[in-house]
C-alpha positions as CSV (number, residue, x, y, z in Angstrom):
1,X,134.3,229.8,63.6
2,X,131.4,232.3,64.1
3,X,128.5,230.8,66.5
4,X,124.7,231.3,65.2
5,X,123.9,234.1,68.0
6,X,126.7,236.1,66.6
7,X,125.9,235.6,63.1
8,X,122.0,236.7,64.2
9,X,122.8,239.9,65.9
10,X,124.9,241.0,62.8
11,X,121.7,240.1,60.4
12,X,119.6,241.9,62.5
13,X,122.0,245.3,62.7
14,X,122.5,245.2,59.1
15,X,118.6,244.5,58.4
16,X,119.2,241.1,56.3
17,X,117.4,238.1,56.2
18,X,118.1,234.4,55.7
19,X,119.2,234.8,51.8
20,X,122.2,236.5,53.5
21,X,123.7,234.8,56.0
22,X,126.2,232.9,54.3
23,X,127.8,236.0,52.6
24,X,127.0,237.4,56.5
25,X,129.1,234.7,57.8
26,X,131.8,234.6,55.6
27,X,132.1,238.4,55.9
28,X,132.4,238.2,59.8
29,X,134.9,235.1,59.2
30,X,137.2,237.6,57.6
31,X,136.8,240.4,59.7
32,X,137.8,237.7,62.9
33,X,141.0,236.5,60.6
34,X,142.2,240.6,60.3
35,X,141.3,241.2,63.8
36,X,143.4,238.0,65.0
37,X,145.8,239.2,62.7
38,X,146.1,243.2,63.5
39,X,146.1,242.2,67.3
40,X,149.0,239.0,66.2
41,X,146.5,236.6,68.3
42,X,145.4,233.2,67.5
43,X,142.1,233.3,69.5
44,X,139.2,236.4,70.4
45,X,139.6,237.3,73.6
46,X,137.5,240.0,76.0
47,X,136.3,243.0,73.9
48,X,137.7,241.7,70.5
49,X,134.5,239.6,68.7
50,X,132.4,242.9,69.2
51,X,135.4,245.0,66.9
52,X,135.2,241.9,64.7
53,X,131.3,242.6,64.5
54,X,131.6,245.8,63.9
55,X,134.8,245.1,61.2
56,X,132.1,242.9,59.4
57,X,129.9,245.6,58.8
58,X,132.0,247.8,57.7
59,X,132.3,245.0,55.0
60,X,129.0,244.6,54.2
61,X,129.1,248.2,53.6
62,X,131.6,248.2,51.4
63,X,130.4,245.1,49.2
64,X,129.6,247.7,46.5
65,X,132.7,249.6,46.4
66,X,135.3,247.7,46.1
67,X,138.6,248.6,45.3
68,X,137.6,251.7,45.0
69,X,139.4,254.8,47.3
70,X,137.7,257.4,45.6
71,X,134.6,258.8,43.7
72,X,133.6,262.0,42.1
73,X,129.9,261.5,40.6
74,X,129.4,265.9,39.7
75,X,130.1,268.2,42.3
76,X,130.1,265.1,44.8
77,X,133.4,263.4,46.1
78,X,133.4,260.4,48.3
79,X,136.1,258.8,49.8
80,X,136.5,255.1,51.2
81,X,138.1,253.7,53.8
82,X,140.6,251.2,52.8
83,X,142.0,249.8,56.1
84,X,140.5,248.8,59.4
85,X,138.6,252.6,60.1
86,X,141.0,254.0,63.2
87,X,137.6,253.8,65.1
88,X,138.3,250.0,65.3
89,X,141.5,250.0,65.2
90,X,142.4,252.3,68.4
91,X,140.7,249.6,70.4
92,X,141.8,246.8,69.5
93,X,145.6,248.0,70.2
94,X,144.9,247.3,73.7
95,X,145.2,243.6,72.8
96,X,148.3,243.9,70.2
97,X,150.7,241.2,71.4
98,X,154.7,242.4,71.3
99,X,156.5,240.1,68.9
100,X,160.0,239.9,69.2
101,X,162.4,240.3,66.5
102,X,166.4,240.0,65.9
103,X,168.4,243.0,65.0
């Protein structure tokens, strides 16, 4: 599903070498299968691997929180993002396909 180039430029943005291109891959695999499926595609097409790049980061990001929605550690809260970020997701409504259903 994900060609070699791809999976390179995502190890390079996220500073990783060789011992993590499998998880790299796999995480970019998912992030194409939500994109396909926010968008209700079966295929990438224009603009959309580059959200799906960016989607896999955003899971690579999150490999150490999750599940979580929420953290206080002291005076410091931090919230997660749970969903696609709206940053993605505003985008990639451009290539939403209508789907029909009966009343």
């Amino acid at each position: 599903m994900a060609d070699d180039e791809t999976i390179k430029k995502l190890m390079v943005r996220l500073g990783a070498d060789d011992s993590d291109k499998d998880l790299i891959t796999t995480l970019y695999e998912d992030a194409t299968v939500v994109v396909l499926d926010f968008t209700h595609r079966d295929v990438l097409t224009g603009g959309m691997p580059t959200y799906a790049k960016q989607l896999a980061v955003v899971y690579f990001n999150r490999l150490d929180t999750e599940g979580e929605s929420a953290r206080t550690e002291g005076n410091v809260v931090r919230s997660f993002v749970t969903d696609i970020p709206e940053s993605i997701q505003r985008p990639l409504r451009r290539y939403r396909v209508a789907k029909w259903s009966d009343l």
